[in-house]
N, CA, C and O atoms as a GROMACS GRO file, in nm:
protein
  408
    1UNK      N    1 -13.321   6.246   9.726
    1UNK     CA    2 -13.217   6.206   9.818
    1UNK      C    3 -13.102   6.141   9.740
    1UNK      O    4 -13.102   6.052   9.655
    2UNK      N    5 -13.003   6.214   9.799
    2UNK     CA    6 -12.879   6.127   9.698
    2UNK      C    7 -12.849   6.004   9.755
    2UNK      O    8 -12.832   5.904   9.684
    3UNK      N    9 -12.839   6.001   9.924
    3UNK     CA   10 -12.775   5.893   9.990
    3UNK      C   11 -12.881   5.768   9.968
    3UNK      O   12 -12.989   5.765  10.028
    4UNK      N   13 -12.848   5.686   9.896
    4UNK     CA   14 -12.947   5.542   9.877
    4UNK      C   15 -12.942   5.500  10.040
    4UNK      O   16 -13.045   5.536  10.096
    5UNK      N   17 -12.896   5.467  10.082
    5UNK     CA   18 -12.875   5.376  10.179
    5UNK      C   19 -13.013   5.429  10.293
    5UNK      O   20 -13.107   5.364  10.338
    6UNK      N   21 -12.972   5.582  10.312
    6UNK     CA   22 -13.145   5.645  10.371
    6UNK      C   23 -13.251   5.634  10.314
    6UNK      O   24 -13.360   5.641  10.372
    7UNK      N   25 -13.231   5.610  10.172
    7UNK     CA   26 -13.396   5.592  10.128
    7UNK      C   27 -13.441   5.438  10.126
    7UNK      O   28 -13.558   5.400  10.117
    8UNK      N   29 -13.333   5.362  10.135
    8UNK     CA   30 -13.375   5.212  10.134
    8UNK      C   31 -13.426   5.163  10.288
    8UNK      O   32 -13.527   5.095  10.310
    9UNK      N   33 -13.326   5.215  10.396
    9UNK     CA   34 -13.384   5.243  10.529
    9UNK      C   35 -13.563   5.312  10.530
    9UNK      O   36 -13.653   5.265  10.598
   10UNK      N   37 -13.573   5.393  10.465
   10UNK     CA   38 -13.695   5.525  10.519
   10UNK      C   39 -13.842   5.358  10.418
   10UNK      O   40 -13.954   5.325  10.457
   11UNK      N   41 -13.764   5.309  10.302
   11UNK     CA   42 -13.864   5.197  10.278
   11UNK      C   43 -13.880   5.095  10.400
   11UNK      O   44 -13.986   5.079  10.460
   12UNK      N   45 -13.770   5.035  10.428
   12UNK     CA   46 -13.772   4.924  10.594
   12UNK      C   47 -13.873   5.003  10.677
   12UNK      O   48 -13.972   4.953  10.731
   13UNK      N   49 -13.842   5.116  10.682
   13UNK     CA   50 -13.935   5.159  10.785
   13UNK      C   51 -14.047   5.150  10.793
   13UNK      O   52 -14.116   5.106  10.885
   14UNK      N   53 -14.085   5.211  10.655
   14UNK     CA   54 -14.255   5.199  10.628
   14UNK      C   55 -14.300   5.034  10.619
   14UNK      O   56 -14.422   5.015  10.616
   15UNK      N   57 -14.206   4.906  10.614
   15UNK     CA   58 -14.272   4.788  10.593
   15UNK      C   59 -14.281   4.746  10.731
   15UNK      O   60 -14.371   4.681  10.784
   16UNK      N   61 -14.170   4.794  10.784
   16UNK     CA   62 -14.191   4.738  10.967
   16UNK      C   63 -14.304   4.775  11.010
   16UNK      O   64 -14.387   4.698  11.060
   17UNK      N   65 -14.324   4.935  10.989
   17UNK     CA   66 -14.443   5.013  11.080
   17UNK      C   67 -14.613   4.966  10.987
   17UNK      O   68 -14.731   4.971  11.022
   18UNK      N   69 -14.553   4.928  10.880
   18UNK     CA   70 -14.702   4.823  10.856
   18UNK      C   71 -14.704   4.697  10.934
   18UNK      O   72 -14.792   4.668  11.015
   19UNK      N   73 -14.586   4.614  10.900
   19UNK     CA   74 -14.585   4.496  10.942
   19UNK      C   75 -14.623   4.489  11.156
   19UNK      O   76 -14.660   4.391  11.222
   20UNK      N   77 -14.601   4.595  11.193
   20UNK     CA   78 -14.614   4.625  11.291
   20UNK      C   79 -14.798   4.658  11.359
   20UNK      O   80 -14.856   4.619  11.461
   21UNK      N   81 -14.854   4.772  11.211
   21UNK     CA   82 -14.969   4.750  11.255
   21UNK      C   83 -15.069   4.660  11.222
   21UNK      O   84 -15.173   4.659  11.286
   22UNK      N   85 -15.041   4.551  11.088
   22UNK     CA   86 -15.104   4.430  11.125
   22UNK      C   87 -15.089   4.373  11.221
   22UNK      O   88 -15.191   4.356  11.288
   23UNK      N   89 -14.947   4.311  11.281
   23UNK     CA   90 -14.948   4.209  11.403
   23UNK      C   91 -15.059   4.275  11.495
   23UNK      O   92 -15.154   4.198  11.506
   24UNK      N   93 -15.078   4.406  11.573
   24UNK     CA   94 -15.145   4.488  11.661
   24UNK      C   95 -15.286   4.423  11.583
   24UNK      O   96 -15.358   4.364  11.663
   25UNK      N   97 -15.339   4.423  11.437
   25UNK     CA   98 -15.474   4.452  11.433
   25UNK      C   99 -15.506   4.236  11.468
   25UNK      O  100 -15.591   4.181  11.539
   26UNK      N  101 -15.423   4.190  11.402
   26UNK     CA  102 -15.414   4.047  11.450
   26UNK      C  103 -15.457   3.984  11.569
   26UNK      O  104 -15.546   3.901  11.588
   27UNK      N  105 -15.349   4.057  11.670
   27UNK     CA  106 -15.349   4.050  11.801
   27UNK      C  107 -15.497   4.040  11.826
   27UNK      O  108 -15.545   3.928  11.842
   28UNK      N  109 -15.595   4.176  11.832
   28UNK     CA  110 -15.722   4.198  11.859
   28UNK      C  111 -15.820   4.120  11.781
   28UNK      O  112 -15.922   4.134  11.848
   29UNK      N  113 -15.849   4.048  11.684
   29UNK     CA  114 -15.884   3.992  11.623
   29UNK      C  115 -15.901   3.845  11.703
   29UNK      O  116 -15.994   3.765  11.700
   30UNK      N  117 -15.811   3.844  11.754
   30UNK     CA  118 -15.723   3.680  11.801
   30UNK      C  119 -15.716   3.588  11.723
   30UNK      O  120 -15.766   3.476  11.734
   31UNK      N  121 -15.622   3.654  11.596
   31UNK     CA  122 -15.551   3.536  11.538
   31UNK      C  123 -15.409   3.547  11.545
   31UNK      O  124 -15.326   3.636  11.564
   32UNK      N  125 -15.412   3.370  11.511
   32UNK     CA  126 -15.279   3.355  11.627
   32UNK      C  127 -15.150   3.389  11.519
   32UNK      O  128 -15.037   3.395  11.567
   33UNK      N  129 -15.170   3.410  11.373
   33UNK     CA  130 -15.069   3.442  11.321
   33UNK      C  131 -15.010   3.598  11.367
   33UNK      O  132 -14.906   3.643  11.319
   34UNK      N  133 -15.061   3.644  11.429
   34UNK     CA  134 -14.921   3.783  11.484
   34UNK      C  135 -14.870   3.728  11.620
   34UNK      O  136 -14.862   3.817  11.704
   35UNK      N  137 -14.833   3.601  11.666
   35UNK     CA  138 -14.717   3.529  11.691
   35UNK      C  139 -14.614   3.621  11.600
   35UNK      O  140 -14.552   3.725  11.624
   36UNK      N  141 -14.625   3.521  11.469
   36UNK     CA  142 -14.498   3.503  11.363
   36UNK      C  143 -14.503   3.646  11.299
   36UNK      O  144 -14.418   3.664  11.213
   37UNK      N  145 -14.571   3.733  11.320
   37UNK     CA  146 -14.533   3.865  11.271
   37UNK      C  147 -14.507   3.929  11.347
   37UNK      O  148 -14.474   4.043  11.313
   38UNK      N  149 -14.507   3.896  11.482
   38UNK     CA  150 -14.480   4.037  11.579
   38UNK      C  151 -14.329   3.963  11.601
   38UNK      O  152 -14.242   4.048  11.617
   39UNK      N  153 -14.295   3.869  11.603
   39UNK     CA  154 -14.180   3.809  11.562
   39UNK      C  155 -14.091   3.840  11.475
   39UNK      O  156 -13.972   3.848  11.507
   40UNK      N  157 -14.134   3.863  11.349
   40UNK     CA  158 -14.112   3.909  11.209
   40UNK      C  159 -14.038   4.060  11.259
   40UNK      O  160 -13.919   4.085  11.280
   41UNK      N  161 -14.154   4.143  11.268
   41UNK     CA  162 -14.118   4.252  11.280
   41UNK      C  163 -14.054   4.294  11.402
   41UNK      O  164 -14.033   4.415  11.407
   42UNK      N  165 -14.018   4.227  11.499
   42UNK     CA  166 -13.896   4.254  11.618
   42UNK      C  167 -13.780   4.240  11.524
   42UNK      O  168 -13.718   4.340  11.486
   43UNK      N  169 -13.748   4.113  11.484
   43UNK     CA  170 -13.626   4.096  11.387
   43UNK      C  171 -13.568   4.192  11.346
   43UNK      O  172 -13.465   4.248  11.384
   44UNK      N  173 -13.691   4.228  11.199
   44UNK     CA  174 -13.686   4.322  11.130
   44UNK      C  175 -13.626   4.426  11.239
   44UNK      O  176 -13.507   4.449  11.216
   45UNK      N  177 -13.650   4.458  11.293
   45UNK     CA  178 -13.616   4.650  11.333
   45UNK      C  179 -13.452   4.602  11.410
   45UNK      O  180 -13.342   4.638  11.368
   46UNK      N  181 -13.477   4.516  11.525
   46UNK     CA  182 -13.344   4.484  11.590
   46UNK      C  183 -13.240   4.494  11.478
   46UNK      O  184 -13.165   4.592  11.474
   47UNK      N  185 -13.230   4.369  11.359
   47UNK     CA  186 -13.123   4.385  11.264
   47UNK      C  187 -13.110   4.548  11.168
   47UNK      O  188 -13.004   4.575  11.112
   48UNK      N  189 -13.221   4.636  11.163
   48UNK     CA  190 -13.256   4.764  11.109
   48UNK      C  191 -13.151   4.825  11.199
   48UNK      O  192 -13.049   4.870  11.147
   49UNK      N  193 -13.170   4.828  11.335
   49UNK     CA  194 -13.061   4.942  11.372
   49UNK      C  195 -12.906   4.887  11.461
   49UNK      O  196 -12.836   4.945  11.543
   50UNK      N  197 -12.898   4.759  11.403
   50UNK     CA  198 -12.774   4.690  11.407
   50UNK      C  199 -12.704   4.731  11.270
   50UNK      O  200 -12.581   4.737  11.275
   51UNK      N  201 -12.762   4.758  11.156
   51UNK     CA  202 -12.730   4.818  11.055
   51UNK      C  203 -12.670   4.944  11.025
   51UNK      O  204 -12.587   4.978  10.941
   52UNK      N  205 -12.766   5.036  11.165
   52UNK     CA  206 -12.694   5.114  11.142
   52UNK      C  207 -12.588   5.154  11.218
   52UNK      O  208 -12.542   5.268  11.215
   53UNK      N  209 -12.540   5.052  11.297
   53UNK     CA  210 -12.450   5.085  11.400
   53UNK      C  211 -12.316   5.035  11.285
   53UNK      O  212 -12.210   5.096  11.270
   54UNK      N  213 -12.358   4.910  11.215
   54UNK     CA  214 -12.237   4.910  11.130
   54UNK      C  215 -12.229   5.009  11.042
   54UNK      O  216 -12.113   5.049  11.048
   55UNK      N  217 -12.306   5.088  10.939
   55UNK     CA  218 -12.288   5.167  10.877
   55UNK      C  219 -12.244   5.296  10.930
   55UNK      O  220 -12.193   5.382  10.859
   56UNK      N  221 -12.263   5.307  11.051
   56UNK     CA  222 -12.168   5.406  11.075
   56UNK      C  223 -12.044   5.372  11.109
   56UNK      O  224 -11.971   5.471  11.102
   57UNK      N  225 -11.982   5.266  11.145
   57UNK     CA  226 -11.878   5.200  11.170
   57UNK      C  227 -11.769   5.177  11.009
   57UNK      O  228 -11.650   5.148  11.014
   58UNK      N  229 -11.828   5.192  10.914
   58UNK     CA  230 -11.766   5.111  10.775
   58UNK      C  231 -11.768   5.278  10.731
   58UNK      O  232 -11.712   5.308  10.625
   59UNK      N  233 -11.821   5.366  10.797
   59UNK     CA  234 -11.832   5.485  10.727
   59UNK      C  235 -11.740   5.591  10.822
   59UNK      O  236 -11.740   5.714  10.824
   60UNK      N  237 -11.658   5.489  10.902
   60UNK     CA  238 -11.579   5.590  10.969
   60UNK      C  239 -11.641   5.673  11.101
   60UNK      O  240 -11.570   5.748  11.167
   61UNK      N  241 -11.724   5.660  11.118
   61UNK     CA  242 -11.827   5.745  11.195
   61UNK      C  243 -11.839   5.848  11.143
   61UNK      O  244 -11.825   5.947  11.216
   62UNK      N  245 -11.870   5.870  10.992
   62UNK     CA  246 -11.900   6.028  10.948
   62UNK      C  247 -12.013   6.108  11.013
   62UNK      O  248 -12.004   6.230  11.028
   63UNK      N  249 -12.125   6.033  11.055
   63UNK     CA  250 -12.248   6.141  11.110
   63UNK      C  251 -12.216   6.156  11.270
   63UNK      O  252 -12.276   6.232  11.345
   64UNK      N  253 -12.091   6.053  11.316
   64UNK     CA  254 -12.115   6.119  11.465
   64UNK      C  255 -11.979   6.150  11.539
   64UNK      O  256 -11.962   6.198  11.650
   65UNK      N  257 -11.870   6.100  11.426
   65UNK     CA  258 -11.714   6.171  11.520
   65UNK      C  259 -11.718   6.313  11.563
   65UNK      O  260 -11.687   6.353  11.675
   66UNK      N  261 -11.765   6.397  11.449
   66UNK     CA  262 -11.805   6.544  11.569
   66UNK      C  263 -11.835   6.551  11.717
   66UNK      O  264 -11.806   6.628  11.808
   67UNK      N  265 -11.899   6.447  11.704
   67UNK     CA  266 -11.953   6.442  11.875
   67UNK      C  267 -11.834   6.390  11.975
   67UNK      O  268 -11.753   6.300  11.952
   68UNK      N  269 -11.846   6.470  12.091
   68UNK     CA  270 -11.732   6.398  12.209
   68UNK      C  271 -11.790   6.221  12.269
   68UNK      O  272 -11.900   6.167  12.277
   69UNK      N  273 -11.672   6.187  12.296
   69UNK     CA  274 -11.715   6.053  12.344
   69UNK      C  275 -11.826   6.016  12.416
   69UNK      O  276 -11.875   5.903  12.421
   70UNK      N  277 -11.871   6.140  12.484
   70UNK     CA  278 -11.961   6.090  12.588
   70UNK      C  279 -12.111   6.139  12.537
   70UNK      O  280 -12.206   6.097  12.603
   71UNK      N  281 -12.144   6.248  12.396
   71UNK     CA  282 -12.208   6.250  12.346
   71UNK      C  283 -12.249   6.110  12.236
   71UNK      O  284 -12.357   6.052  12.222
   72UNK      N  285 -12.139   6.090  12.182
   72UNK     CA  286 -12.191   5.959  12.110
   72UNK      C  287 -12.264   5.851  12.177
   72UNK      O  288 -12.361   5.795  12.125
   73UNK      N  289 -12.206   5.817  12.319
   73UNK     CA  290 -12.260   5.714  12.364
   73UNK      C  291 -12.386   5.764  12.445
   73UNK      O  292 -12.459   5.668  12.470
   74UNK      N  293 -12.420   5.843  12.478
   74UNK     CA  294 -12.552   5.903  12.534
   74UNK      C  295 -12.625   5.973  12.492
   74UNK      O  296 -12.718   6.025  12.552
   75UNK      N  297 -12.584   5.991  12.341
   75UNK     CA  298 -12.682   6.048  12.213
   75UNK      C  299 -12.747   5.926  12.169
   75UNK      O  300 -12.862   5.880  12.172
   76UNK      N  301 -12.620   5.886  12.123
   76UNK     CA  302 -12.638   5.769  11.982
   76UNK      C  303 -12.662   5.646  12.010
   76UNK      O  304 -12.766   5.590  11.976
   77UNK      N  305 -12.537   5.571  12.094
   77UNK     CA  306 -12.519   5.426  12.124
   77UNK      C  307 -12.590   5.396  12.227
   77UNK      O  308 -12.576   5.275  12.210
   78UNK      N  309 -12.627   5.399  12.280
   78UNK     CA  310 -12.746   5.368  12.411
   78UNK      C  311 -12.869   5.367  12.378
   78UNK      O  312 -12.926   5.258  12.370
   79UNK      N  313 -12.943   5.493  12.350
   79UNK     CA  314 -13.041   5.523  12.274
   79UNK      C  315 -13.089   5.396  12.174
   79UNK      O  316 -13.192   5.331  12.188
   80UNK      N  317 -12.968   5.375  12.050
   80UNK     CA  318 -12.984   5.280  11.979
   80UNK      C  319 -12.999   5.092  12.017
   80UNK      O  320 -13.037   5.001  11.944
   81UNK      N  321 -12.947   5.090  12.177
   81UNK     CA  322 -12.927   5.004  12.249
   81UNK      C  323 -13.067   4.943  12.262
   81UNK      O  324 -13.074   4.825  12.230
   82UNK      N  325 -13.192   5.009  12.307
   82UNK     CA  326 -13.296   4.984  12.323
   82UNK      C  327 -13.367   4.942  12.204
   82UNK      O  328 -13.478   4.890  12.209
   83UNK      N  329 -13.298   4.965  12.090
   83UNK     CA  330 -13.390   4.948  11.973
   83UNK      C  331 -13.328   4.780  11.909
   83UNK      O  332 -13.372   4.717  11.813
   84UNK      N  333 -13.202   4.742  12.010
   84UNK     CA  334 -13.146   4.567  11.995
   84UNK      C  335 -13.226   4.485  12.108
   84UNK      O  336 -13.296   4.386  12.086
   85UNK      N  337 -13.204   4.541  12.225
   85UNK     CA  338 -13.244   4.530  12.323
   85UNK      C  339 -13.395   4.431  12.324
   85UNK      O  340 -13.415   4.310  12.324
   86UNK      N  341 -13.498   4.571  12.326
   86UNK     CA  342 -13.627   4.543  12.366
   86UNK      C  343 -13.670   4.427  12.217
   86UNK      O  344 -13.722   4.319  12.246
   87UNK      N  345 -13.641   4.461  12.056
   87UNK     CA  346 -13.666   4.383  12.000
   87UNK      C  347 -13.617   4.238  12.003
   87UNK      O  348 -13.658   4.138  11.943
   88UNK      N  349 -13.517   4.255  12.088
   88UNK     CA  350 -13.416   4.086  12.131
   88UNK      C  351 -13.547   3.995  12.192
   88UNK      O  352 -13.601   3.892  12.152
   89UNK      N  353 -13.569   4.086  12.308
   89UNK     CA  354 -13.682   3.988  12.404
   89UNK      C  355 -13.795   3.994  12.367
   89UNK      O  356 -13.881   3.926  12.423
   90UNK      N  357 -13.824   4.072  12.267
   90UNK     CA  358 -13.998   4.019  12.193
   90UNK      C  359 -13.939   3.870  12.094
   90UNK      O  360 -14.008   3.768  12.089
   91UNK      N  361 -13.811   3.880  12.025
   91UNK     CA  362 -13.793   3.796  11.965
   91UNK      C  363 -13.796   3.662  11.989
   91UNK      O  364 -13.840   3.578  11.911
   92UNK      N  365 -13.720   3.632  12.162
   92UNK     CA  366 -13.677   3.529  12.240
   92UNK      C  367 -13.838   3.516  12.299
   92UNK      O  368 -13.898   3.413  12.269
   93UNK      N  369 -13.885   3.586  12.355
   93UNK     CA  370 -14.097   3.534  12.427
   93UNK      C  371 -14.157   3.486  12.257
   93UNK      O  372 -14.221   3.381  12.250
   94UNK      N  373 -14.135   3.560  12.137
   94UNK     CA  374 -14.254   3.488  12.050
   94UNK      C  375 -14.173   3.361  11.971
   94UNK      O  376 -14.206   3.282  11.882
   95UNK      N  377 -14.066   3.381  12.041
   95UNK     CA  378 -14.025   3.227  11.990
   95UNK      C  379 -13.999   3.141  12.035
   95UNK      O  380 -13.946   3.049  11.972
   96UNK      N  381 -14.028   3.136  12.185
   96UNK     CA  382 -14.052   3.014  12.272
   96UNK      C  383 -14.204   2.996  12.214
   96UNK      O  384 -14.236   2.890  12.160
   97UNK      N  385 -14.288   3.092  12.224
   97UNK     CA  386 -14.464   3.071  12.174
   97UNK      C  387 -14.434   3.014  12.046
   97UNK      O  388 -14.508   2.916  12.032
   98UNK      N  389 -14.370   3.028  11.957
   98UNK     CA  390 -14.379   2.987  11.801
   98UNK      C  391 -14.351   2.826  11.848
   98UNK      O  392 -14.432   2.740  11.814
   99UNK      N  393 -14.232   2.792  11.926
   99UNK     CA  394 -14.124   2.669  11.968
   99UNK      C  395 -14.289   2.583  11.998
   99UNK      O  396 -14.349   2.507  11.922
  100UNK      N  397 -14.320   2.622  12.110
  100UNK     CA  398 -14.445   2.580  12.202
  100UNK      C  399 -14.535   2.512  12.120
  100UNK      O  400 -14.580   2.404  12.158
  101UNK      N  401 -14.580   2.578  11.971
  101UNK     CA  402 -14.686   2.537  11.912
  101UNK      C  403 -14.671   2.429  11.804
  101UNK      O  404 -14.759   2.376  11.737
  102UNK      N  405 -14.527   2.407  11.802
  102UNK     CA  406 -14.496   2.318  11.667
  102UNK      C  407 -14.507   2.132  11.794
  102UNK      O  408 -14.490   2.021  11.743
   0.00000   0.00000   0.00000
């Protein structure tokens, strides 16, 4: 791959989707440290594809000005919405629980 920036992403990925299936094996276990990792890894991904909303932004929109306005935002930007979104409110519930325990 020439483009660094995808292969440094395609690494994030693989540490989230670990970091992701410890918290899960944690969870079942019942220890209470995947709190702070399922925490961890909401972060992680929310700021992951806030990243790439700027990188396509600093890049001009090279992978998606082809697209008409109403494709970008109901391809791309919405779609990507859920991936700020849903990791926002795992972030805000395990960190009232993190808040709770100190």
């Amino acid at each position: 791959m020439e483009d660094t920036f995808v292969v440094a992403h395609s690494w994030g990925n693989l540490l989230e989707a670990a970091l992701g299936i410890a918290a899960i094996v944690l969870h079942f276990i019942d220890d209470s440290s995947c709190v702070i990792l399922t925490f961890t890894t909401a972060a992680l991904s929310c700021y992951k594809t806030v990243l790439y909303l700027i990188d396509e932004r600093v890049a001009n929109f090279k992978w998606t000005r082809n697209n008409t306005t109403a494709d970008y935002y109901f391809v791309f930007f919405i779609p990507l919405m859920v991936w700020i979104v849903c990791p926002t409110l795992v972030c805000i519930e395990t960190g009232r629980q993190l808040m709770n325990n100190f």
